[in-house]
KOLRO-902823 format. One record per residue: residue in three letters; y negated, z negated, x of N, C-alpha, C in turn. Coordinates in steps of 0.001 Angstrom, whole numbers, plus 500000, padded with zeros to 6 digits. Layout:
! KOLRO-902823
ALAYZXYZXYZX;...
//
This chain:
! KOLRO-902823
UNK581668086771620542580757087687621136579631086953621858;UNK579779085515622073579118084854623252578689085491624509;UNK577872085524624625577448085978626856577041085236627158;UNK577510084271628191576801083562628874576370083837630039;UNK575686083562630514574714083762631955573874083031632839;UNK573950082838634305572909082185634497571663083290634732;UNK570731083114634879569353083448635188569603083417636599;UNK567987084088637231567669083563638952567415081976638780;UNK566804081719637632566565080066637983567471079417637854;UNK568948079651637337569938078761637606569677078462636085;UNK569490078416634744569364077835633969570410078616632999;UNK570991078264631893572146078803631129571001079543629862;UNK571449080823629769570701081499628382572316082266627650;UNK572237081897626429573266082563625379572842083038624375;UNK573220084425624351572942085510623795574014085989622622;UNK573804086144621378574439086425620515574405087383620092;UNK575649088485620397575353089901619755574084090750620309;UNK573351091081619607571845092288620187570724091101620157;UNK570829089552619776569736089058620203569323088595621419;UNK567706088548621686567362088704622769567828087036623915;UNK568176087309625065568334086255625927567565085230626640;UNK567155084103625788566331083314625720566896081745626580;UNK565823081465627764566451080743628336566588079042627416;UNK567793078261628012567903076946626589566881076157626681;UNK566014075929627502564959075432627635563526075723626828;UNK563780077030626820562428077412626451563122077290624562;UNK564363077627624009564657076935622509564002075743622716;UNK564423074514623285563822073307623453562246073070623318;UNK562233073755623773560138073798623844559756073824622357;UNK560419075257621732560140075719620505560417074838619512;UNK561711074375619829561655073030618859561073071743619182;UNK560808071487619790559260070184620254558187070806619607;UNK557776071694619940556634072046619037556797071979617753;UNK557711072656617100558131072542615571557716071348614857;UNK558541070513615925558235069190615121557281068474615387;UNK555983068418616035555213067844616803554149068636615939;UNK553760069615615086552863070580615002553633070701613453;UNK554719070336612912555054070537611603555017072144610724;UNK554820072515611679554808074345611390556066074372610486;UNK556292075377610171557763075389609801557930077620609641;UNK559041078020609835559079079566609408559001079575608364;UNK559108080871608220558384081522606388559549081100605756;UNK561170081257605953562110081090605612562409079734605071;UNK562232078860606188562557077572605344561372077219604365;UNK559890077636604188558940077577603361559563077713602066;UNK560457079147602236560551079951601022561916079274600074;UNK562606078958601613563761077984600892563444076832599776;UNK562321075950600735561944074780599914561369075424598647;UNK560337076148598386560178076526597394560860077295595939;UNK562088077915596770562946077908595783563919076662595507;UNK563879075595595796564994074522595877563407073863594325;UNK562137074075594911561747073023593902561814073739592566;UNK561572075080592595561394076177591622562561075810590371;UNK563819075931591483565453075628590473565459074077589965;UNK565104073588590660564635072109589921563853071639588879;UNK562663072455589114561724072193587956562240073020586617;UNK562883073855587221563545074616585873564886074342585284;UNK565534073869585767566693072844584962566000071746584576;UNK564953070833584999564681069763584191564037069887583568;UNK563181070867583390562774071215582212563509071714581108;UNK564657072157581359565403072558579936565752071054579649;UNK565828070082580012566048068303579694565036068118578855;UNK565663068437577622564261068223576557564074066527576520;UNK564758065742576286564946064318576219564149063629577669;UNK563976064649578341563639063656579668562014063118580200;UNK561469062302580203560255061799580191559209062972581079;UNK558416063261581238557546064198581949557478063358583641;UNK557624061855583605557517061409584900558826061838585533;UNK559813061424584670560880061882585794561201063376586342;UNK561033064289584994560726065736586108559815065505587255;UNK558606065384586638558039065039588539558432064573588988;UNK558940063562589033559927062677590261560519063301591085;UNK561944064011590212562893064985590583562086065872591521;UNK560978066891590635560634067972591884560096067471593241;UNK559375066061593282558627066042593969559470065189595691;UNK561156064965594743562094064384595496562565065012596143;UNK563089066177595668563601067487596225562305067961597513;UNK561532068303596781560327068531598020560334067689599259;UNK560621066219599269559655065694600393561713065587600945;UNK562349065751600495564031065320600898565086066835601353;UNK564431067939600931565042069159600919566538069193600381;UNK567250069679601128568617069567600768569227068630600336;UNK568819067679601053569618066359600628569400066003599184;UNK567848066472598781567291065620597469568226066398596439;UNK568055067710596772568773068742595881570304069095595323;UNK570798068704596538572085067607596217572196066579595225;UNK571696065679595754571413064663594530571212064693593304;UNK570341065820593397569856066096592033570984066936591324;UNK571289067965591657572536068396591131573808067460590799;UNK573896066571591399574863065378591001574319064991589789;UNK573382064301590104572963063358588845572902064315587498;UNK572499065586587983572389066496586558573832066460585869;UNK574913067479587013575754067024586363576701065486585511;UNK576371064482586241576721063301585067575958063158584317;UNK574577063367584011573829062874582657574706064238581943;UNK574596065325582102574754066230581107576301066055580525;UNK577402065714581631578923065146580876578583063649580329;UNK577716063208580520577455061662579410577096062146578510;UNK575798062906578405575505063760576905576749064354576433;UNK577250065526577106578571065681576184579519065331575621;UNK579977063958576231580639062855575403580346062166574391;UNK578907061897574581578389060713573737578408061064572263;
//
């Protein structure tokens, strides 16, 4: 359900479904600013904050685990987003199948 189009200025805008037709340039802008100005939408705010939320709350059920390394963890996840949170879910799962073996 792509439309593509040129404009009068000759420039390509693609439109998805009922959203509005925004020329690719002016996306470009929006993301220069993004990152230049560190803004971020409410969405990914809310994301990160639930990524540290689920973090701090599985390592806290880690009764055995030092108080630095929960902070660590949350504060890894925070500055790494997805990626950290990944990680962290890895590593959870092997300490917790080492505990269950051991």
């Amino acid at each position: 359900m792509y439309k593509e189009s040129t404009a009068l200025t000759g420039r390509l805008s693609v439109s998805i479904g009922s959203w509005s037709r925004r020329p690719a340039c002016s996306m470009a802008t929006a993301m220069i600013v993004f990152v230049l100005t560190g803004g971020a939408p409410l969405l990914l705010v809310l994301t990160l904050l639930v990524m540290c939320y689920l973090t701090g709350y599985e390592v806290w059920r880690e009764r055995d685990l030092p108080l630095l390394w929960k902070a660590w963890w949350v504060l890894f996840v925070f500055l790494t987003n997805i990626f950290g949170f990944g990680m962290f879910w890895i590593w959870l799962a092997l300490r917790r199948r080492r505990h269950r073996h051991a």
